[in-house]
Each structure stands twice: as structure tokens, then as C-alpha cells.
C-alpha positions, -999 to +999 in steps of 0.1 A: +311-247+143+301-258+175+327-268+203+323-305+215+335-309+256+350-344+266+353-356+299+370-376+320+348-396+343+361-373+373+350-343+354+312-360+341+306-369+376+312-337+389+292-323+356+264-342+369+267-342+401+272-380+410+301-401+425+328-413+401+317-452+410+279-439+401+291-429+367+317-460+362+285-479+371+260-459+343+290-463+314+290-501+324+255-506+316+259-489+286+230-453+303+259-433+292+276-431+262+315-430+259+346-437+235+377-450+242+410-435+236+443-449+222+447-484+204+448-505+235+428-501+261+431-464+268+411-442+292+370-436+287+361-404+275+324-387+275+312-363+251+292-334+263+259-349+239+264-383+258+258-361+290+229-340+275+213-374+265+212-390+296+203-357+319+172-353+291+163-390+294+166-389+329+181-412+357+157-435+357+159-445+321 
């Protein structure tokens, strides 16, 4: 079974290389995937795929 990395949005921006706002920014308009934790109104978390997907697709998507 293959492991599955989440993120914080810290630790995706330093994954790919961009500021924290840059990434708040691309999960805004929906360019990366994420999932929210808890029942109300937890923290975002990224999945490593979600990461994959958008470095493959490319920044200007």
C-alpha cells in the first residue's frame, strides 16, 4: 500500500517552492486541491496527489 503525505500550507509551499500567501491564493481559486479537517472549520490540508496534479498541469493552468 502506498503512503499518502498531507501538508500543511507551510509545508506545500515549501514543497513547491512558493510563498504561503501564493499557495493560500492557488487553494482559493480552487488550482489546488485540499480537505478540511475537523467538524467546524478546521485547518486545510493538501494531499501529496493534489501537489503532483498541479506541478504536472503546471502553474499556468
Amino acid at each position: 500500500m502506498e503512503s499518502c503525505s498531507i501538508f500543511t500550507i507551510p509545508e506545500a509551499a515549501a514543497q513547491l517552492r512558493f510563498s504561503t500567501n501564493t499557495v493560500r491564493k492557488l487553494l482559493q481559486e480552487g488550482r489546488i486541491k485540499r480537505a478540511r479537517t475537523g467538524q467546524y472549520g478546521g485547518k486545510w490540508r493538501i494531499l501529496q496527489k493534489a501537489l503532483d496534479d498541479f506541478a504536472a498541469a503546471g502553474v499556468d493552468q
